[in-house]
C-alpha positions in Angstrom: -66.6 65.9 -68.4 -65.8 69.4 -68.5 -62.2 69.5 -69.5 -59.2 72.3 -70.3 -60.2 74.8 -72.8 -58.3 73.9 -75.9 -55.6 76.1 -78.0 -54.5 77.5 -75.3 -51.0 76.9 -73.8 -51.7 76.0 -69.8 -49.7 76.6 -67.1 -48.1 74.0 -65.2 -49.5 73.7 -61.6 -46.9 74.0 -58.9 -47.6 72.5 -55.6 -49.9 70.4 -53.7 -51.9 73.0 -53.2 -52.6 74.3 -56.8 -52.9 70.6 -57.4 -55.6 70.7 -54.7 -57.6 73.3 -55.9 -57.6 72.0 -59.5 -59.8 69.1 -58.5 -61.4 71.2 -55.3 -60.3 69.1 -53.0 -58.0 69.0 -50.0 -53.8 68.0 -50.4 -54.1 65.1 -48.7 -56.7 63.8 -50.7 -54.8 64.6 -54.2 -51.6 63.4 -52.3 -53.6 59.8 -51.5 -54.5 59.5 -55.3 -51.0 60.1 -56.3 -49.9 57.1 -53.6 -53.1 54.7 -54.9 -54.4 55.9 -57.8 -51.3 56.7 -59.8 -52.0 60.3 -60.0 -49.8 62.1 -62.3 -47.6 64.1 -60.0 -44.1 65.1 -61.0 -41.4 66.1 -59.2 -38.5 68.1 -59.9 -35.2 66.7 -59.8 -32.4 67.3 -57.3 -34.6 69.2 -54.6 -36.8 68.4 -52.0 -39.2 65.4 -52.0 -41.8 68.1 -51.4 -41.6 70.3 -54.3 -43.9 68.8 -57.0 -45.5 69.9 -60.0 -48.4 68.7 -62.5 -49.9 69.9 -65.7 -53.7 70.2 -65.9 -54.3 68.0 -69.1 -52.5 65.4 -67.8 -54.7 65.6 -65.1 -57.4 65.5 -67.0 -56.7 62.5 -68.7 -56.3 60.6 -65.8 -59.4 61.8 -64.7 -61.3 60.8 -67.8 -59.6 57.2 -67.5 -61.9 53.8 -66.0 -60.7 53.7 -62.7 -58.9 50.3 -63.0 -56.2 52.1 -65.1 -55.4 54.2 -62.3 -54.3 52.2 -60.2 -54.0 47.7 -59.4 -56.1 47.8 -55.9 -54.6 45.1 -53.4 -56.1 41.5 -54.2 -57.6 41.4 -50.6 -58.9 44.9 -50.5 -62.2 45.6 -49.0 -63.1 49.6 -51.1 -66.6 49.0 -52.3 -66.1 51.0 -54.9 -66.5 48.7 -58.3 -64.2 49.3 -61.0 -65.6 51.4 -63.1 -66.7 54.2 -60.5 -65.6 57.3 -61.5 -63.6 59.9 -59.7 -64.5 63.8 -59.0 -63.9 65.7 -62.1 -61.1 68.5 -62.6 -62.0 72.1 -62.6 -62.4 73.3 -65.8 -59.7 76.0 -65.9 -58.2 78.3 -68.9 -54.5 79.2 -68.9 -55.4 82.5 -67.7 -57.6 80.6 -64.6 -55.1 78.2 -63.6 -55.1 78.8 -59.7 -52.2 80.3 -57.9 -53.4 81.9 -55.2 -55.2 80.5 -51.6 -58.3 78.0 -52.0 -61.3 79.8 -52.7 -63.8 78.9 -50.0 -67.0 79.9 -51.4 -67.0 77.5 -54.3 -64.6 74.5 -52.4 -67.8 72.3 -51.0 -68.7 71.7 -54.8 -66.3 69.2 -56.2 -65.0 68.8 -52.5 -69.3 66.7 -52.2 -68.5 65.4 -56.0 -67.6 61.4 -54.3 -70.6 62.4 -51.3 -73.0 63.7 -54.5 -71.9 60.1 -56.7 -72.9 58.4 -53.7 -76.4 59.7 -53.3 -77.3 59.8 -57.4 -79.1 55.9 -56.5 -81.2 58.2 -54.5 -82.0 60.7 -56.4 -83.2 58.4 -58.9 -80.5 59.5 -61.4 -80.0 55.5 -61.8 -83.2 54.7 -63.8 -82.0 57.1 -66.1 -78.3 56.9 -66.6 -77.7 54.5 -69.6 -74.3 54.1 -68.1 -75.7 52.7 -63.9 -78.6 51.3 -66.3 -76.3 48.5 -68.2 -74.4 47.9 -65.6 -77.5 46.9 -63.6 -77.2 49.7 -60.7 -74.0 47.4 -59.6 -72.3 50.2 -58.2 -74.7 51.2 -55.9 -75.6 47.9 -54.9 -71.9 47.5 -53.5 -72.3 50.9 -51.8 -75.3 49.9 -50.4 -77.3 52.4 -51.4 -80.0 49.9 -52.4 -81.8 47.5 -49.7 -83.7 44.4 -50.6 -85.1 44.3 -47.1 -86.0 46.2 -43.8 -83.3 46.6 -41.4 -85.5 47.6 -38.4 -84.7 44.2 -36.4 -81.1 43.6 -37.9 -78.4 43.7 -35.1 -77.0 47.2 -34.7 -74.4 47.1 -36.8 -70.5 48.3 -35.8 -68.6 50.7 -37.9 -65.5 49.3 -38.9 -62.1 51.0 -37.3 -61.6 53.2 -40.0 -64.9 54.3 -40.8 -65.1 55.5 -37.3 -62.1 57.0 -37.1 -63.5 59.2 -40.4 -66.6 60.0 -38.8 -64.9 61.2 -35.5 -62.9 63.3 -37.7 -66.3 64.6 -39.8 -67.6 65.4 -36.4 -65.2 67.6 -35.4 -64.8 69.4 -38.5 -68.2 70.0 -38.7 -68.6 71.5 -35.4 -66.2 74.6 -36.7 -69.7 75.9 -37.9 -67.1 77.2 -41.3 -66.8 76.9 -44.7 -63.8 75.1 -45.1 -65.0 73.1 -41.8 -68.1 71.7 -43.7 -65.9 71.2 -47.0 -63.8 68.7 -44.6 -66.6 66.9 -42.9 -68.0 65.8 -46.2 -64.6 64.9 -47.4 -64.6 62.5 -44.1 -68.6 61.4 -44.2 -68.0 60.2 -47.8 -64.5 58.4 -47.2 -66.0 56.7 -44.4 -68.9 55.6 -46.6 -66.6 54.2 -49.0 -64.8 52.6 -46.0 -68.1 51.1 -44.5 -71.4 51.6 -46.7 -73.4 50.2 -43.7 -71.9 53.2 -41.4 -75.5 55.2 -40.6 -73.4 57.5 -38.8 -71.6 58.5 -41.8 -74.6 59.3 -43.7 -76.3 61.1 -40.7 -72.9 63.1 -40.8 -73.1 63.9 -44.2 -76.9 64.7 -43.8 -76.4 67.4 -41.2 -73.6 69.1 -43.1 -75.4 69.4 -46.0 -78.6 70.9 -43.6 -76.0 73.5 -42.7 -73.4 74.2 -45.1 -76.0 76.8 -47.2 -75.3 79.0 -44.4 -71.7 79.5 -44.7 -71.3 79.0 -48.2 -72.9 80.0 -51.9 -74.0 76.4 -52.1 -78.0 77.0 -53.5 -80.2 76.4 -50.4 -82.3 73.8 -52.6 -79.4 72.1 -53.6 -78.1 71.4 -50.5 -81.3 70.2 -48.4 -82.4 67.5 -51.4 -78.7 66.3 -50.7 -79.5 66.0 -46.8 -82.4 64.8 -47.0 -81.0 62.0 -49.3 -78.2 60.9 -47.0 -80.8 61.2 -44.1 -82.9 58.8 -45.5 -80.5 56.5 -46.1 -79.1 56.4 -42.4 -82.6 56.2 -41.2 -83.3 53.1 -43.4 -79.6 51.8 -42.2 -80.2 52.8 -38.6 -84.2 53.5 -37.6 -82.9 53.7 -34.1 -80.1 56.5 -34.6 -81.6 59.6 -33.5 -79.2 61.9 -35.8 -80.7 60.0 -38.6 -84.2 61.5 -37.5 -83.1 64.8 -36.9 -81.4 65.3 -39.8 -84.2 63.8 -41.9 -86.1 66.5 -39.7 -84.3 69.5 -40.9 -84.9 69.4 -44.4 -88.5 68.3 -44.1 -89.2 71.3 -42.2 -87.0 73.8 -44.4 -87.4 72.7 -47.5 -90.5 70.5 -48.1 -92.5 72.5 -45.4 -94.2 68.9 -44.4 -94.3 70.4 -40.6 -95.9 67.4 -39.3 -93.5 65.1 -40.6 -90.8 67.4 -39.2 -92.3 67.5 -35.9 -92.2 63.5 -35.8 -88.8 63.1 -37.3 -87.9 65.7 -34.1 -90.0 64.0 -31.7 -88.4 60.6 -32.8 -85.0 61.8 -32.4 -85.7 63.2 -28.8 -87.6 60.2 -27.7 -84.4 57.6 -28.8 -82.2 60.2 -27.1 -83.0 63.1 -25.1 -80.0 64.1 -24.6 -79.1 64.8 -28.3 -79.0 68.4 -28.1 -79.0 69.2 -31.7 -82.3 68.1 -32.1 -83.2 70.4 -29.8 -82.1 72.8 -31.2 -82.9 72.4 -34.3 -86.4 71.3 -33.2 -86.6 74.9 -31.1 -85.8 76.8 -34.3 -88.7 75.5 -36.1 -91.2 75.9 -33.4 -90.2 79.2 -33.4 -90.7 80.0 -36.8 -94.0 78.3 -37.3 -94.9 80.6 -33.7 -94.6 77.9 -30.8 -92.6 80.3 -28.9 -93.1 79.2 -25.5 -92.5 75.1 -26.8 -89.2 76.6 -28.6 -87.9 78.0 -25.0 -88.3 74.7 -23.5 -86.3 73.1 -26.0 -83.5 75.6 -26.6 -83.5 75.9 -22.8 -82.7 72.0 -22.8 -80.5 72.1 -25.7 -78.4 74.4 -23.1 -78.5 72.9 -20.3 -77.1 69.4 -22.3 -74.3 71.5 -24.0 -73.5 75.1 -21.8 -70.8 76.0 -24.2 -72.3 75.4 -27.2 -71.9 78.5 -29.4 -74.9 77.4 -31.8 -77.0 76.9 -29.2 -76.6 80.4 -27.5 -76.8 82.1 -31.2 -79.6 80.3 -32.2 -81.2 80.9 -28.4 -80.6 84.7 -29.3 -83.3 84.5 -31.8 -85.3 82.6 -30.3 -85.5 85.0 -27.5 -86.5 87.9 -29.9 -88.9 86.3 -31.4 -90.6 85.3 -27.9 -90.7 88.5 -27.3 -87.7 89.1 -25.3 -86.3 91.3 -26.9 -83.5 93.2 -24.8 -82.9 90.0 -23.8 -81.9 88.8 -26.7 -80.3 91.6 -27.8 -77.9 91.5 -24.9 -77.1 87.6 -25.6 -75.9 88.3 -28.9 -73.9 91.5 -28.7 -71.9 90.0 -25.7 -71.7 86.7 -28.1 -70.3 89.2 -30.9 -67.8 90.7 -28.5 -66.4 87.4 -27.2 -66.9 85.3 -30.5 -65.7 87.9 -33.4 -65.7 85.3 -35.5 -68.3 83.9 -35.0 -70.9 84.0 -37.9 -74.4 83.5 -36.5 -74.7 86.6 -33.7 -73.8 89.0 -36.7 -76.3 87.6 -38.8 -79.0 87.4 -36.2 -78.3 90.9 -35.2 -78.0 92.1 -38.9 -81.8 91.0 -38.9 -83.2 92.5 -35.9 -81.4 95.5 -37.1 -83.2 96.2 -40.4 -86.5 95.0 -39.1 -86.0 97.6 -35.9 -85.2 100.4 -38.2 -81.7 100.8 -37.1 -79.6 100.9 -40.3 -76.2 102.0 -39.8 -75.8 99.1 -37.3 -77.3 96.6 -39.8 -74.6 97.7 -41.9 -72.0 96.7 -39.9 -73.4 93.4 -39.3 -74.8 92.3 -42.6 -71.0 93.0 -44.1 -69.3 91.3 -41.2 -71.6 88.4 -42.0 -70.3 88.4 -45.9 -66.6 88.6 -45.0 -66.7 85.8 -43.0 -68.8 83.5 -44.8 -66.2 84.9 -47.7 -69.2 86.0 -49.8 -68.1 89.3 -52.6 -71.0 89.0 -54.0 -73.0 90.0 -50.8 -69.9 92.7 -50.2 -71.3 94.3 -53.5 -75.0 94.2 -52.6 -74.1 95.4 -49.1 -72.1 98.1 -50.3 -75.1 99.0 -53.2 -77.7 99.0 -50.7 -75.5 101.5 -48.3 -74.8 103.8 -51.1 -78.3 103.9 -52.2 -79.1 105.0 -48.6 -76.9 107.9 -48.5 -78.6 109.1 -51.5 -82.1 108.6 -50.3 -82.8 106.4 -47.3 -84.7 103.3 -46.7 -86.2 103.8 -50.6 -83.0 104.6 -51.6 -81.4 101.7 -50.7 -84.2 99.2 -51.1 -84.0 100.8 -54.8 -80.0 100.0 -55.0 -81.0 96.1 -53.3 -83.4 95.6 -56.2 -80.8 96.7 -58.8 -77.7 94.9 -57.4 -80.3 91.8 -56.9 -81.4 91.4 -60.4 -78.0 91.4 -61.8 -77.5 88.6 -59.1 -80.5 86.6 -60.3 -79.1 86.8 -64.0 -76.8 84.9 -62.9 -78.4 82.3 -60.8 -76.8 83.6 -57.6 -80.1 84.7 -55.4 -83.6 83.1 -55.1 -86.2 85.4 -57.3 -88.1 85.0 -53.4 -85.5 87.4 -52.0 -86.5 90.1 -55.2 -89.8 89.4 -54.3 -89.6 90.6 -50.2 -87.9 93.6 -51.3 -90.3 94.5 -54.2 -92.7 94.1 -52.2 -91.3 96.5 -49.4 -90.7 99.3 -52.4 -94.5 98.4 -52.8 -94.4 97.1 -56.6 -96.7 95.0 -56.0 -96.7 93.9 -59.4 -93.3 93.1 -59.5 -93.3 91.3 -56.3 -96.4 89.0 -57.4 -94.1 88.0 -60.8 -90.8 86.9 -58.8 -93.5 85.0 -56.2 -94.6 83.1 -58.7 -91.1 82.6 -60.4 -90.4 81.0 -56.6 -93.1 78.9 -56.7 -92.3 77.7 -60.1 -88.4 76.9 -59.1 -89.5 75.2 -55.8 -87.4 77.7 -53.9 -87.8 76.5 -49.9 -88.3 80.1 -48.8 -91.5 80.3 -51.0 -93.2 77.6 -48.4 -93.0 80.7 -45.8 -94.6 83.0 -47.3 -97.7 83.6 -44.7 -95.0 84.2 -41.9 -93.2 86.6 -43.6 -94.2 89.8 -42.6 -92.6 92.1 -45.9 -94.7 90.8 -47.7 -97.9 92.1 -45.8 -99.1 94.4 -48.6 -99.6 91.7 -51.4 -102.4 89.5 -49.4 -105.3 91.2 -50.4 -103.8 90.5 -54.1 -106.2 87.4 -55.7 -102.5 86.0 -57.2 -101.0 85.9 -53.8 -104.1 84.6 -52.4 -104.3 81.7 -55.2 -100.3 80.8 -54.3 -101.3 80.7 -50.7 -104.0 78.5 -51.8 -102.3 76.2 -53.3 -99.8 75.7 -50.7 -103.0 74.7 -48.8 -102.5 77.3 -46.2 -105.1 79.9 -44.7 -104.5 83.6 -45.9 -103.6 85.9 -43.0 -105.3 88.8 -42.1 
């Protein structure tokens, strides 16, 4: 575990909140560890019960120590967590780092998922390969029931307990924010109710579909997030084959990630047919019709996926798009720009109108968009590419600032902070075709999900008569376009 950097003196950490961050969590989770889990909180004397303080090693420590140290569990207690599970790890910090300042929202879904990722690792197949699960005989996720001896397709539908479904509720409302800190909160529920209730589809579902979504509003890697979705929606499905969420969510990352587009379309199907009134599904269903160029099947279902929720904010976004792409375009246009005016806030109608923008020409107002879209998803790294790619073009228009994109891009991708597919579009729109072709194949060799689009995206238009494009396209199975 990553721990404090040593010979340096470390600040003490004042509040619940700087206690919060240090683990990347929320206050009244590090305020229910102090409570059970003999958390090492201090407090000062003579003032308020409120005012606390905490120094990081200590922290660490306890951290680092087997859970049963932390804290003497009730003898009738029903966590399935077995003794020796381990808790999220700390932040590592320097004294210089230690936070004093608001929660940063960009990086809090990462140790905020650390329980929801220790849940799924059985999944992954980390188990087989973890000395540590191995010796203990993959006891831990057997009590978490992340590992089924037998089908559950004719067991009796099973009924959350109380407080499971009182988390879930919670998850659920939390997650339909559509924010950062909103998803951060819904997986902090999903996994707590897993914990309360390891047979609670629901949960999983609900931790599916906020990993299928939380890429969007946060730095989280796009790859990253759907293998984590598509975990938990495996799970609920094999808990639950009758819970439609399970399907959709399984759905989402099939399509998106894996680009197994018949699988999708029966995970989608499935989950309309067991209920057609779930109008996620939908949704989500209508946004990958109309991406693989079903436009008139994606109206019927975003249509639907109205009609079941009229004040949906997703829906109407997402219906935006799917509008343009039908063809409607003033249409659409008109949809989102009264959206933007009565929903300021509102991500998606600035980042759907940041798109049409560039692809219509119309630069100045994609702008304005694209860095509304990177404030509010609370992204500086965009901010700087944004602000790059605007500079560029008051030096020398669309080259110009395709030239400052590239630049500012490639420092991103030293970093690890931007697929090498997104160098590759705009390469490719500079026409170094040479250039493109190399960060294409870098794509191909990470398994970055955008890679499996690459015959519906239309910037890169001027590398198919290429023989390595055409060879990539091969061997994603798919028929070069003309």
């Amino acid at each position: 575990m990553a721990g404090i950097d040593e010979g340096k003196t470390v600040a003490r950490l004042e509040s619940w909140k700087e206690i919060a961050v240090f683990f990347d969590r929320d206050e009244k989770t590090v305020r229910r560890w102090e409570k059970e889990l003999r958390l090492p909180v201090h407090r000062l004397p003579g003032v308020s019960k409120g005012r606390v303080y905490a120094f990081p090693q200590e922290l660490t420590e306890w951290a680092e120590r087997p859970r049963e140290s932390k804290a003497q569990l009730p003898a009738d207690s029903t966590v399935p967590l077995g003794e020796d599970a381990p808790l999220p790890n700390p932040v590592s910090i320097s004294a210089a780092q230690v936070p004093s300042q608001a929660f940063e929202g960009h990086r809090a879904f990462y140790f905020a998922a650390a329980l929801g990722l220790l849940l799924l690792l059985a999944l992954f197949g980390f188990a087989r390969t973890s000395p540590g699960l191995r010796d203990r005989g993959f006891s831990m996720a057997q009590r978490l029931g992340l590992i089924s001896k037998t089908a559950t397709a004719h067991a009796p539908k099973h009924v959350p307990n109380p407080e499971a479904e009182r988390l879930y509720l919670e998850g659920r409302y939390y997650w339909n924010e559509r924010t950062a800190a909103g998803f951060n909160h819904a997986i902090d529920d999903f996994t707590q109710a897993i914990v309360a209730d390891p047979q609670c589809a629901k949960a999983y579902a609900g931790l599916a579909d906020s990993y299928n979504l939380i890429r969007e509003y946060t730095s989280m890697p796009e790859d990253d997030a759907l293998r984590r979705a598509e975990a938990a929606a495996r799970k609920a499905v094999e808990l639950d084959p009758n819970l439609s969420e399970a399907h959709r969510a399984l759905a989402f990352p099939l399509f998106w990630r894996k680009r197994d587009v018949p699988a999708a379309e029966r995970e989608f199907e499935r989950a309309i047919a067991l209920n057609p009134n779930d109008g996620t599904a939908r949704l989500w269903y209508a946004n990958a019709l109309t991406f693989d160029g079903e436009h008139e099947k994606a109206l019927v279902q975003i249509n639907r996926a109205q009609e079941l929720d009229p004040s949906s904010s997703s829906v109407r976004a997402d219906k935006g798009r799917v509008l343009y792409d039908a063809g409607k375009k003033d249409e659409a246009i008109a949809l989102l720009r009264q959206m933007k005016k009565n929903e300021p806030a509102f991500v998606s109608p600035h980042r759907y109108l940041a798109q049409i923008y560039f692809e219509a020409g119309q630069y100045p107002e994609y702008f304005l968009e694209a860095e509304e879209v990177a404030r509010l998803v609370n992204r500086p790294d965009d901010e700087k590419l944004i602000a790059a790619e605007k500079a560029g073009f008051n030096r020398g228009g669309l080259n110009g600032m395709l030239q400052s994109r590239l630049e500012e891009q490639k420092k991103l991708y030293q970093k690890d902070k931007i697929p090498a597919y997104a160098l590759a579009e705009t390469a490719a729109l500079l026409g170094k075709k040479v250039e493109a072709l190399a960060y294409l194949k870098a794509s191909h060799q990470r398994h970055e999900s955008e890679f499996a689009f690459i015959e519906r995206d239309g910037t890169l238009g001027n590398l198919r008569d290429e023989p390595a494009y055409r060879q990539m396209v091969a061997e994603l199975g798919l028929p070069v376009m003309q």
